[in-house]
KOLDREN-823287 format. One record per residue: residue number from 1; residue in three letters; y, x, z of N, C-alpha, C, O in turn. Coordinates in steps of 0.001 Angstrom, whole numbers. Layout:
% KOLDREN-823287
NODE torro sepa      nY      nX      nZ     caY     caX     caZ      cY      cX      cZ      oY      oX      oZ
NODE   NUM  ALA       Y       X       Z       Y       X       Z       Y       X       Z       Y       X       Z
...
//
This chain:
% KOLDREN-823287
NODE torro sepa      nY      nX      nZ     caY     caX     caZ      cY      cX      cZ      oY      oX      oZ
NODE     1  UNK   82615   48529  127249   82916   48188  125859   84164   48926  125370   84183   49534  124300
NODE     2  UNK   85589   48813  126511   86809   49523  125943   85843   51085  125673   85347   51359  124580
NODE     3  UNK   85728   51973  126910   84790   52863  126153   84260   53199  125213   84195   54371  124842
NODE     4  UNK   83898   52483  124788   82672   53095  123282   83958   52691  122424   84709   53547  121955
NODE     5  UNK   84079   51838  122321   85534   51678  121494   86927   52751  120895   87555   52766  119836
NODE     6  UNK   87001   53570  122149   87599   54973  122438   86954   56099  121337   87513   56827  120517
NODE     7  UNK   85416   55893  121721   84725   57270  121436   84327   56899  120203   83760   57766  119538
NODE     8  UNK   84534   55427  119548   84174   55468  118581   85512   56255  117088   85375   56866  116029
NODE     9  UNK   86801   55667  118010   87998   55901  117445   88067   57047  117206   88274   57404  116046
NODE    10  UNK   87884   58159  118443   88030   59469  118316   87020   60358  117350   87412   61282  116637
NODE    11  UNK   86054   60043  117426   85217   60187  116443   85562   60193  114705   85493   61149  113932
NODE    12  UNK   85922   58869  114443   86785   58544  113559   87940   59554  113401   88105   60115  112318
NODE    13  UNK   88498   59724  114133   90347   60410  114063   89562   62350  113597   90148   63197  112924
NODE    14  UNK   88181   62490  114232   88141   63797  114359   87217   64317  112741   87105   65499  112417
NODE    15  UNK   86622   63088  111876   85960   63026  111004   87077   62875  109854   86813   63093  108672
NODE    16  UNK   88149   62544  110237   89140   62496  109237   89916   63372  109199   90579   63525  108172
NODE    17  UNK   90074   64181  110245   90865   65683  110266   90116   66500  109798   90715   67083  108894
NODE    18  UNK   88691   67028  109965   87652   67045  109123   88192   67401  107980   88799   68404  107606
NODE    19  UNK   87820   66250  107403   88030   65955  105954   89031   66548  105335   88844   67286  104367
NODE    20  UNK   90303   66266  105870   91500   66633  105237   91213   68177  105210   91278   68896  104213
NODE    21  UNK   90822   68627  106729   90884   70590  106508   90160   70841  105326   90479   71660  104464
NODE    22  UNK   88834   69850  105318   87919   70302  103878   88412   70208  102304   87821   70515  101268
NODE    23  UNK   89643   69696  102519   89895   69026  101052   91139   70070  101086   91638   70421  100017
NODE    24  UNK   91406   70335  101747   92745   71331  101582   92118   72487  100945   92160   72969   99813
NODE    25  UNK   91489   72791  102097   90644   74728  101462   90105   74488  100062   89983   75500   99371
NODE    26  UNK   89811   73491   99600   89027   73088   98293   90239   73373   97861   90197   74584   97647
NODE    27  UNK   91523   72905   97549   92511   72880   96979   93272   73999   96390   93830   74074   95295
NODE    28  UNK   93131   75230   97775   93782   76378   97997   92693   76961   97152   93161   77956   96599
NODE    29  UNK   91441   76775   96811   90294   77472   96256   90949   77607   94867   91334   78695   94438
NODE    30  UNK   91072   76291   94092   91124   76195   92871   92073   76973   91780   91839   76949   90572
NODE    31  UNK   93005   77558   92283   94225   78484   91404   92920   79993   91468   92651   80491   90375
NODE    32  UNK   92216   80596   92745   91542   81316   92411   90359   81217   91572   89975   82295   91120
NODE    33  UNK   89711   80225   91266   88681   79934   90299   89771   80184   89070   89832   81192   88366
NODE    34  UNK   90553   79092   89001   90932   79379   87744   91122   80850   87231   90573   81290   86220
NODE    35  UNK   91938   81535   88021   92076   82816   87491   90760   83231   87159   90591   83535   85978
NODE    36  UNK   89456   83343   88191   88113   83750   87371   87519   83076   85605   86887   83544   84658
NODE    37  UNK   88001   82115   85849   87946   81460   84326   88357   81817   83264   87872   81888   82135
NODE    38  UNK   89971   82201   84013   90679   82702   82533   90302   84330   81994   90300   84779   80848
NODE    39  UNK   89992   84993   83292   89392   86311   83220   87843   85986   81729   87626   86545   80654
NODE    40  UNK   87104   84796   82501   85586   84817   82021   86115   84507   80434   85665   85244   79556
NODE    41  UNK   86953   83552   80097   86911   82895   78730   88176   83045   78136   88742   82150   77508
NODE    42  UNK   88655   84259   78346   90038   84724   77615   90001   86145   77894   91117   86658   77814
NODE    43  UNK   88976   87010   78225   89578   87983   78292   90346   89011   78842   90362   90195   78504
NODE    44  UNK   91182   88275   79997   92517   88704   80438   91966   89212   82424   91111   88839   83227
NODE    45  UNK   93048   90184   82388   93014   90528   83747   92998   89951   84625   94195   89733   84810
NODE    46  UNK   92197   89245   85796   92679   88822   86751   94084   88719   87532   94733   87741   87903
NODE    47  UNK   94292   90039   87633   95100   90165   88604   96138   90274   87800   97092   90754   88413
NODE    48  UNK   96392   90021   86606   98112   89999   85786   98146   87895   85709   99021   87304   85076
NODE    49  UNK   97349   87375   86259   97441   85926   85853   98111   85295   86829   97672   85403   87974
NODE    50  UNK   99401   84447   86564   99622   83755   87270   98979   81763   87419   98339   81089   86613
NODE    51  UNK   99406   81494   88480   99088   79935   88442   99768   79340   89736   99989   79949   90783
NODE    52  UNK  100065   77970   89434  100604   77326   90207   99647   76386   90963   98500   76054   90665
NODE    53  UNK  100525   75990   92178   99436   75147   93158   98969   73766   92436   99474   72883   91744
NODE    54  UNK   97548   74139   93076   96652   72711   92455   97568   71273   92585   98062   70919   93655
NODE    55  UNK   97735   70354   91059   97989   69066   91432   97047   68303   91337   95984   68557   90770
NODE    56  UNK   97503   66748   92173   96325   65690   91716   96841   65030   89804   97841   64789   89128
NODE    57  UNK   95679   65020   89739   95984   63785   88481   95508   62470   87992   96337   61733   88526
NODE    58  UNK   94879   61859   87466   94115   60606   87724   92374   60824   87705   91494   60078   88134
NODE    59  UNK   92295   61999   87108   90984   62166   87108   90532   62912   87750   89333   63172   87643
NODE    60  UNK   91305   63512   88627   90851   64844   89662   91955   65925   89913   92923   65605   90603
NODE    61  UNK   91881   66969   89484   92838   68107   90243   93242   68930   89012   92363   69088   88165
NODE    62  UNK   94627   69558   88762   94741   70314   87413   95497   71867   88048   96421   72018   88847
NODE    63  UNK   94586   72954   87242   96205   74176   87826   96680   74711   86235   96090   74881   85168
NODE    64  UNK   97916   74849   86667   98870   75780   85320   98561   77289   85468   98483   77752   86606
NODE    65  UNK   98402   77989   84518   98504   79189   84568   99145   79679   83387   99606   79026   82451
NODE    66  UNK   99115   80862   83547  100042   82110   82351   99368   83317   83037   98926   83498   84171
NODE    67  UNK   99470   84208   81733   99496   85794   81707  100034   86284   80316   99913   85532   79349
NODE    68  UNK  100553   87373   80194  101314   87840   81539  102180   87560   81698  102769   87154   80696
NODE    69  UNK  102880   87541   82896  104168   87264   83202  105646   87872   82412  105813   89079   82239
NODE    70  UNK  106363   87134   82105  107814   87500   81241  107822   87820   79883  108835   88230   79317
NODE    71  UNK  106696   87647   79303  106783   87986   78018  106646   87030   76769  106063   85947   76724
NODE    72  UNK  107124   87498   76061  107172   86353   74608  105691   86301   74217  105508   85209   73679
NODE    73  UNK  104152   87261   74268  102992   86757   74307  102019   86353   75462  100826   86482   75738
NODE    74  UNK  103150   85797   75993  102087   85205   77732  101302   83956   76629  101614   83309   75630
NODE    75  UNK   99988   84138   77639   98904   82823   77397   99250   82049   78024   99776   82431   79070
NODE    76  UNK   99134   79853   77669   99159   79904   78721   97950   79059   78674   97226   79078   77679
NODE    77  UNK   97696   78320   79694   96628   77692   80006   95912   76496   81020   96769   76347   81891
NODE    78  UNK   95151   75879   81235   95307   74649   81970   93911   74558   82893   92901   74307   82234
NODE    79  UNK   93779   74683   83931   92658   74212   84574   91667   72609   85043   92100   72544   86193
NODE    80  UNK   91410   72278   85014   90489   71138   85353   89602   70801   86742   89048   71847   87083
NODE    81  UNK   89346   69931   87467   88561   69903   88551   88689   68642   88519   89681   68057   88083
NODE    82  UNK   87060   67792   89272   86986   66688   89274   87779   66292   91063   88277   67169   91768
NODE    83  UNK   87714   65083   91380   88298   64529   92396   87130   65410   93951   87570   65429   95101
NODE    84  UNK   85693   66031   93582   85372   66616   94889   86002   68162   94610   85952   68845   95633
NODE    85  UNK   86499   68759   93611   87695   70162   93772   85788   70583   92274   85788   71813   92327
NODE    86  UNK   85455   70478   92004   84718   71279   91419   84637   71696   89818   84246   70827   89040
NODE    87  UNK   84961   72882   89352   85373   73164   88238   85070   72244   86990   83864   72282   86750
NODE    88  UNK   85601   71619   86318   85547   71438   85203   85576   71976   83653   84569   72157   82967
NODE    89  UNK   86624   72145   83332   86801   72984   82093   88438   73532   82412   89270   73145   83233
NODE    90  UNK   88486   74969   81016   89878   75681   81169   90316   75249   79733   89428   74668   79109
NODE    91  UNK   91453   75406   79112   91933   75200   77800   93100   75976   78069   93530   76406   79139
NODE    92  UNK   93790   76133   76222   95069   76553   76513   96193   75814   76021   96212   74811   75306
NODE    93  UNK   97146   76494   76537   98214   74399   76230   99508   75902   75563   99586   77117   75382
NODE    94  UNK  100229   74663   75453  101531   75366   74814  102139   76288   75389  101651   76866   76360
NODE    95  UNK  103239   76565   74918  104091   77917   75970  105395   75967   76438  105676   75298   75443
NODE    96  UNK  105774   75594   77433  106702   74823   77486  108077   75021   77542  109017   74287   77236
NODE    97  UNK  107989   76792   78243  108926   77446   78950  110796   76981   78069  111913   76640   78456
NODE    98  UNK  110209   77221   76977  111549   76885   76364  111215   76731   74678  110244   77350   74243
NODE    99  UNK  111989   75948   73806  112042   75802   72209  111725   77111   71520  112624   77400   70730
NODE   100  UNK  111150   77633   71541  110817   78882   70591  111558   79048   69498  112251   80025   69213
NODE   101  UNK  111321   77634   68628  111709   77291   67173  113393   77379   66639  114026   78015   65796
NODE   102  UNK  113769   75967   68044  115331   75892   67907  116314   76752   68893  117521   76960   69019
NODE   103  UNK  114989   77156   69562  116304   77658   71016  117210   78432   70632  117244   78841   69471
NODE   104  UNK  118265   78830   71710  118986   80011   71318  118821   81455   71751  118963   81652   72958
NODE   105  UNK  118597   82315   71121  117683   83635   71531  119260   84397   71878  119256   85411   72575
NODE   106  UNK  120251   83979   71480  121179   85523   72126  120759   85550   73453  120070   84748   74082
NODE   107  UNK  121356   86745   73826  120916   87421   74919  122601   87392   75560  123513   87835   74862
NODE   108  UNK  122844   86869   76831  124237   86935   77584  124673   88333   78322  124148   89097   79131
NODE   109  UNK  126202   88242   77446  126596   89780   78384  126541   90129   79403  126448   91300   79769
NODE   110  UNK  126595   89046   80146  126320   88771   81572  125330   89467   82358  125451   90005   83458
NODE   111  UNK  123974   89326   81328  122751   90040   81507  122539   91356   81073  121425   91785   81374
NODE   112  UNK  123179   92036   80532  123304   93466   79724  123967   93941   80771  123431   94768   81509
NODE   113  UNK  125361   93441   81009  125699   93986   81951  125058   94223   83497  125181   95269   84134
NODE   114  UNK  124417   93134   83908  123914   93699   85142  122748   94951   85009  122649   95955   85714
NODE   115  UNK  122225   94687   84293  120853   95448   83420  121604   97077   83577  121100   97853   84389
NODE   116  UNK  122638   97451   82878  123582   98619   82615  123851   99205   84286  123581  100302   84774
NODE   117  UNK  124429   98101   84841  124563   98499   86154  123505   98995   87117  123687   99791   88038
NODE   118  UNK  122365   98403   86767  121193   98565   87639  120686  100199   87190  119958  100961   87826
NODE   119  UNK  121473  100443   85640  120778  102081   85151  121817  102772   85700  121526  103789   86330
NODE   120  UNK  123404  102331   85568  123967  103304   86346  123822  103592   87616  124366  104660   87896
NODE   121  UNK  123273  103036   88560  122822  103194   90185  121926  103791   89808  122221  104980   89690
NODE   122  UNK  120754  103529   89497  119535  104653   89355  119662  106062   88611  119108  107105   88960
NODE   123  UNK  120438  105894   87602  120265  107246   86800  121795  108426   87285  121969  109593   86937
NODE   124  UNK  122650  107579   88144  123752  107885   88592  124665  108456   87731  125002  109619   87952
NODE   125  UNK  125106  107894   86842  126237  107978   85946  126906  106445   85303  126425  105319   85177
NODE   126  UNK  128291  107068   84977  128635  105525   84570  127939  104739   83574  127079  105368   82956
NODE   127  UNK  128096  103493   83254  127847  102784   82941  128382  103281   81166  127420  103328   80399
NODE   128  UNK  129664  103603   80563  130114  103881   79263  128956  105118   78619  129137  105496   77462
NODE   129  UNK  127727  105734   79474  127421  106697   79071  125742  106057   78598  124990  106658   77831
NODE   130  UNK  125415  104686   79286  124118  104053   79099  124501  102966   77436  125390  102153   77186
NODE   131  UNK  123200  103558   76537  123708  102846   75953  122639  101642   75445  121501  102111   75400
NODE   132  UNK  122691  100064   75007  121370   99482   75063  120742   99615   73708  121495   99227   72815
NODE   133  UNK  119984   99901   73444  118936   99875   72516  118414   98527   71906  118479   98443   70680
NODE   134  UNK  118025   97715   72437  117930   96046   71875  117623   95024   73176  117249   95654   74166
NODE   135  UNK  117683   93989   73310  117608   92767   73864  117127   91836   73342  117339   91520   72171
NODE   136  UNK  116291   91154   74245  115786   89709   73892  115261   88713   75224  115121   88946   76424
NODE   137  UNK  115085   87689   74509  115055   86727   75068  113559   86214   75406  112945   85918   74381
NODE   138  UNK  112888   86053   76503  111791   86065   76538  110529   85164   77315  109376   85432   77650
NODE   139  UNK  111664   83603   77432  111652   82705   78356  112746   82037   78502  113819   82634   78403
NODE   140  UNK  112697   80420   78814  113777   79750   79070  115337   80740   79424  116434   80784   78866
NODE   141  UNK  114830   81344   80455  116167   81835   81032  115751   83576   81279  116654   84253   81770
NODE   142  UNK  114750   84112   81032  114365   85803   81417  114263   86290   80046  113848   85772   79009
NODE   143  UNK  114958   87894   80444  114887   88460   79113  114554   89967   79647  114392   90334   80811
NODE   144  UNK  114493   90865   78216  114246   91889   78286  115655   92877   78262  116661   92348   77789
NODE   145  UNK  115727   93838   78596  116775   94746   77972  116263   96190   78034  115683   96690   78998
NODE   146  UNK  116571   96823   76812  115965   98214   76654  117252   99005   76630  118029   98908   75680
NODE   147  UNK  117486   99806   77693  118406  100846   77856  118084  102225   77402  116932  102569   77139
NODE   148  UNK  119226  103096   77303  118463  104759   77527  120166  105644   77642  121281  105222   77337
NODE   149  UNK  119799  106788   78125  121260  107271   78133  120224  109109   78792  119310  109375   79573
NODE   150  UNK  121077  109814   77923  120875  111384   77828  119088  111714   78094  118573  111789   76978
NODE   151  UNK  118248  111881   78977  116932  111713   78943  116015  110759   79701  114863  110978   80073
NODE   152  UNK  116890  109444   79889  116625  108674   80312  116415  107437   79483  117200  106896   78704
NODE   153  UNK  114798  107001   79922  114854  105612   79185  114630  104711   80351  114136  105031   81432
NODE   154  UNK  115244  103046   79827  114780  101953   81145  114403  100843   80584  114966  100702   79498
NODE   155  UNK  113429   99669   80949  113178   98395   80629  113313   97599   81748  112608   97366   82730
NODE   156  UNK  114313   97266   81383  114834   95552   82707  114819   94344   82207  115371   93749   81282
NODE   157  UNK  113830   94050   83283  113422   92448   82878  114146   91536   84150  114169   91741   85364
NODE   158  UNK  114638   90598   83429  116149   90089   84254  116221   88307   83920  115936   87599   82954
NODE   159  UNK  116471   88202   84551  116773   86365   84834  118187   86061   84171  119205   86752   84223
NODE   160  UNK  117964   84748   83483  120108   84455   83217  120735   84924   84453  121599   85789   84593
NODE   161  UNK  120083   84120   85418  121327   84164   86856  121495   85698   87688  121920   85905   88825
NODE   162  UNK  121052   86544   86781  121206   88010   87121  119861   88493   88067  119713   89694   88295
NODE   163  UNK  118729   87321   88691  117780   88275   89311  117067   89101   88293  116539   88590   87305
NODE   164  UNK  117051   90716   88605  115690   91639   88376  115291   91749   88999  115513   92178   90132
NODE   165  UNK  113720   91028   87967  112104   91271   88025  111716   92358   88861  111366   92647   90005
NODE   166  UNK  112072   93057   87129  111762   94798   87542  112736   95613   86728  113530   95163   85902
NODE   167  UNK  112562   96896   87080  113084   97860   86382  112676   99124   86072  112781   99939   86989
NODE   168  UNK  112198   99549   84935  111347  100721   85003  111633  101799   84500  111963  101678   83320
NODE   169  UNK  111658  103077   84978  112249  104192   84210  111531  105087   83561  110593  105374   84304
NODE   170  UNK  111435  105927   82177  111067  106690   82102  111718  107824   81559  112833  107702   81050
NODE   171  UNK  111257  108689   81605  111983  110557   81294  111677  111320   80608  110766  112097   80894
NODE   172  UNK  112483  111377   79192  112017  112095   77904  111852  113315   77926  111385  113908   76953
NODE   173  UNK  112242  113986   79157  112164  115536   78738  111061  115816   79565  111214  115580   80763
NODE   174  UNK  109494  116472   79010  108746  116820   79854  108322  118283   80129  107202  118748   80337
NODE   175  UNK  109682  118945   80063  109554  120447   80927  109808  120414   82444  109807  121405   83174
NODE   176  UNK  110039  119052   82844  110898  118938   84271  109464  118668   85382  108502  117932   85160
NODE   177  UNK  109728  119560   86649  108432  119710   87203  108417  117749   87881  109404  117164   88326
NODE   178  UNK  107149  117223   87753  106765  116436   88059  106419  115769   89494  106456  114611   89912
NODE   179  UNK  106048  117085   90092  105575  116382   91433  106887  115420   92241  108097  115534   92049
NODE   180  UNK  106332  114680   92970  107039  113997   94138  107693  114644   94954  107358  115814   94774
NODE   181  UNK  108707  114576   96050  108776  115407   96703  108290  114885   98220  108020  113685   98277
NODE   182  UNK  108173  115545   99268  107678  114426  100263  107474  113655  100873  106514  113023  101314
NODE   183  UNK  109623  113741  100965  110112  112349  101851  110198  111038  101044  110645  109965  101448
NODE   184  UNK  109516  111419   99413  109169  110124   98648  107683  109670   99007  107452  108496   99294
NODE   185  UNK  106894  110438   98986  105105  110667   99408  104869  109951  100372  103990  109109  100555
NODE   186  UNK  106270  110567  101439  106051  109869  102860  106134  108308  102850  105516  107563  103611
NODE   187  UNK  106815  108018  102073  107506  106705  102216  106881  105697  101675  106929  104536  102083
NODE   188  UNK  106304  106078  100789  105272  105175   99803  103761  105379  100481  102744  104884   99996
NODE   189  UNK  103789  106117  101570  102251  106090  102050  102710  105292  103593  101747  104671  104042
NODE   190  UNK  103503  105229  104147  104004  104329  105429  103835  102715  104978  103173  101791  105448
NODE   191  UNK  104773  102829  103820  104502  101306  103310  103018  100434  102671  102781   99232  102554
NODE   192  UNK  102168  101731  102332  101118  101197  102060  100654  100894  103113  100530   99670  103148
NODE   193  UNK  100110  101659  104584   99772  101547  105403  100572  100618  106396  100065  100371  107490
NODE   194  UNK  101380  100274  106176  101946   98959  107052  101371   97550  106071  100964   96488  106540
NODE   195  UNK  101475   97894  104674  100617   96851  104015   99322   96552  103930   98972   95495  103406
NODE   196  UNK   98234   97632  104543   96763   97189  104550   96541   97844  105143   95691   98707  104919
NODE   197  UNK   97408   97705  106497   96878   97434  108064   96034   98685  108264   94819   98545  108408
NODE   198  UNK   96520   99762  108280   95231  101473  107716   96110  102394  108886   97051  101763  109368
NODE   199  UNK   95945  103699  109369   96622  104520  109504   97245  104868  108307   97081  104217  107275
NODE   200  UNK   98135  106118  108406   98883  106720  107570   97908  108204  106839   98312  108535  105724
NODE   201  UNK   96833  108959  107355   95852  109741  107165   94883  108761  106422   93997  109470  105946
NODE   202  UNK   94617  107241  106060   93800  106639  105678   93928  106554  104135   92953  106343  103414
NODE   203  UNK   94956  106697  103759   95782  106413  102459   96318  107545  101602   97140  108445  101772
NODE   204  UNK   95574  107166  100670   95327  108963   99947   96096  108713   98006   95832  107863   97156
NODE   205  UNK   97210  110076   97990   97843  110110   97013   96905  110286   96010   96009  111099   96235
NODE   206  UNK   96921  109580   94739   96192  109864   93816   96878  110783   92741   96373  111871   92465
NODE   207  UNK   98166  110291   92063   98811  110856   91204  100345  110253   91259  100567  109042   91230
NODE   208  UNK  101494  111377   91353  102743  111097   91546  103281  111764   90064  102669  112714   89576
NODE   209  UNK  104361  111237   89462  105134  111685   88323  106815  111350   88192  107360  110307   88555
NODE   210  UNK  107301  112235   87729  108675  112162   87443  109139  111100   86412  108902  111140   85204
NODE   211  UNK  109888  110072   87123  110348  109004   86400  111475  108975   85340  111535  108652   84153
NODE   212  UNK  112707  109641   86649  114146  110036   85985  114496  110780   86878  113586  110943   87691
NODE   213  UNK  115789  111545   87213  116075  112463   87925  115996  112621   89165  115709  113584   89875
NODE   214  UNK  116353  111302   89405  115636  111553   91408  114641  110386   91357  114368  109764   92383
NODE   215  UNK  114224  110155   90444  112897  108594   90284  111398  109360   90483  111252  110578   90382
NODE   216  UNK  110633  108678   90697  109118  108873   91288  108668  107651   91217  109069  106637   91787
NODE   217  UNK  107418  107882   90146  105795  106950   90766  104946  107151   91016  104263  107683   90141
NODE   218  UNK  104423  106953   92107  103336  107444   93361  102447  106363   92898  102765  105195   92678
NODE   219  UNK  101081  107014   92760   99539  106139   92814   99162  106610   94194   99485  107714   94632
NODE   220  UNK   98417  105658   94895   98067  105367   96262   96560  104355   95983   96197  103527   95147
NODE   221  UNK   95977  105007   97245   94483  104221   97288   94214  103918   98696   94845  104489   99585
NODE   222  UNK   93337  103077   98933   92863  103290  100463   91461  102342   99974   91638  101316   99317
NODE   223  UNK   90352  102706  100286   89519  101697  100024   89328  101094   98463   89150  101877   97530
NODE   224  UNK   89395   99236   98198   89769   99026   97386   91034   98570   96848   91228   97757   95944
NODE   225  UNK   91749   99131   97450   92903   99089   97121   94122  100039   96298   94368  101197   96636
NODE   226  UNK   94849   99306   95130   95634  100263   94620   96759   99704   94957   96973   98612   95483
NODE   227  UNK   97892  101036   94408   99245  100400   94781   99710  101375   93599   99040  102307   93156
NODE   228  UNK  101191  100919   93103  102288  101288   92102  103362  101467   92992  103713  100463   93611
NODE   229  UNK  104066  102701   93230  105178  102896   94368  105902  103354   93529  105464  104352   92956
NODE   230  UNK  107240  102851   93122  108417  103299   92643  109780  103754   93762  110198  102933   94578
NODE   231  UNK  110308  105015   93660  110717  105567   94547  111863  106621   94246  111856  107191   93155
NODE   232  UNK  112976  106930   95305  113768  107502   95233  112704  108762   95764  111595  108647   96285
NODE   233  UNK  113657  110278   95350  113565  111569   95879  114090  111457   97389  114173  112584   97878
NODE   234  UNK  114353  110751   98006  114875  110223   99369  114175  109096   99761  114492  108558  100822
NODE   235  UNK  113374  108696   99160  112201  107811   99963  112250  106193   99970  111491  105351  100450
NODE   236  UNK  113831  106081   99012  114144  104713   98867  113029  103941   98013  112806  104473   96925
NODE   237  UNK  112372  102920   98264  111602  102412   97511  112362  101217   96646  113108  100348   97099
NODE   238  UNK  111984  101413   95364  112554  100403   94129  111412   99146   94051  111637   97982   94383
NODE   239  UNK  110133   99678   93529  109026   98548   93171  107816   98960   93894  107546  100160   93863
NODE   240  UNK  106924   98044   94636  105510   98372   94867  105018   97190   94804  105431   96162   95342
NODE   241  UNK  103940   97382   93997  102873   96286   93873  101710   96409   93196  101465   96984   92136
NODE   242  UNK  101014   95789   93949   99205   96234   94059   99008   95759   92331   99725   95067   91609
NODE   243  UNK   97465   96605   92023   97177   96009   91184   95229   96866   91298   94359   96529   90495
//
């Protein structure tokens, strides 16, 4: 009798671990549906959509999303699922991020300045020679800043508390030869291939261009895969990310 008693328990204990693994993966599923949703009934790129992890709510499961990220016309939007994880409906809800109406849109020196600094390291000149072009505010606490200085232009997208997003350069004068040079080529094809697990012969340059004076962006493929490699003429990498 203790016996069956045992095997009945364990049984039990192993039907409920079960369960939980099943209800998890359901869970982890649902931010990717949504993104197919917002793709199917908005239009929008997959892969520029963000979303946050599935919550419970009283009627089942909800995810947040936005696209695109940092900008004053991000969508945003709301997912649905009943209590077994299975799609319901998408809608779009407000922006919450911050008061649009009353907020306060200056932009902090604080943030110009790091922004300035981030062009004088890249474009390698001081800072009195970058000059900003306009600023804004583009989220509770992230903003934009548009720099440029002699044939250099930049867009830094930057946090109050000084993190940059990104930073992107481009280069007004187009007599300047374009190609990459190698030990940038090299560097942005190592990192792809340490990122999708490939040899280094597997991963094939598509198109490289002159950013700013020692700047480079390398297109990279392997399969189905793309990549955006932002890069020093010395191989330092600034930004990479798939798309």
């Amino acid at each position: 009798m203790t016996q069956l008693k045992i095997l009945a328990l364990a049984i039990l204990s192993l039907f409920i671990l079960n369960t939980q693994a099943v209800a998890k993966h359901v869970r982890d599923d649902m931010p990717f549906i949504c993104k197919y949703e917002a793709k199917r009934n908005f239009g929008v790129k997959q892969s520029s959509v963000q979303t946050l992890p599935a919550e419970r709510i009283h009627k089942g499961f909800t995810v947040y999303g936005q696209t695109p990220k940092n900008t004053k016309k991000a969508l945003f939007f709301q997912c649905y699922f009943d209590h077994h994880g299975n799609y319901v409906k998408i809608r779009k809800t407000r922006d919450y991020r911050y008061n649009s109406g009353g907020a306060n849109k200056r932009v902090p020196e604080t943030v110009k300045r790091i922004c300035k600094g981030e062009a004088s390291y890249r474009w390698r000149m001081k800072q009195n020679y970058i000059r900003i072009k306009n600023a804004k505010r583009v989220g509770k606490h992230d903003y934009i800043v548009n720099l440029s200085a002699r044939n250099y232009r930049g867009t830094c997208e930057v946090s109050k508390s000084g993190h940059i997003y990104k930073f992107q350069t481009r280069y007004a004068n187009n007599n300047v030869s374009s190609s990459a040079p190698s030990e940038a080529l090299w560097s942005c094809k190592r990192r792809a291939a340490s990122r999708w697990g490939t040899r280094l012969n597997n991963v094939r340059v598509i198109h490289s261009r002159r950013l700013g004076r020692d700047d480079y962006n390398v297109k990279l493929s392997f399969r189905d895969y793309r990549v955006n490699c932002e890069v020093s003429g010395r191989g330092r990498i600034y930004l990479f990310s798939e798309y």
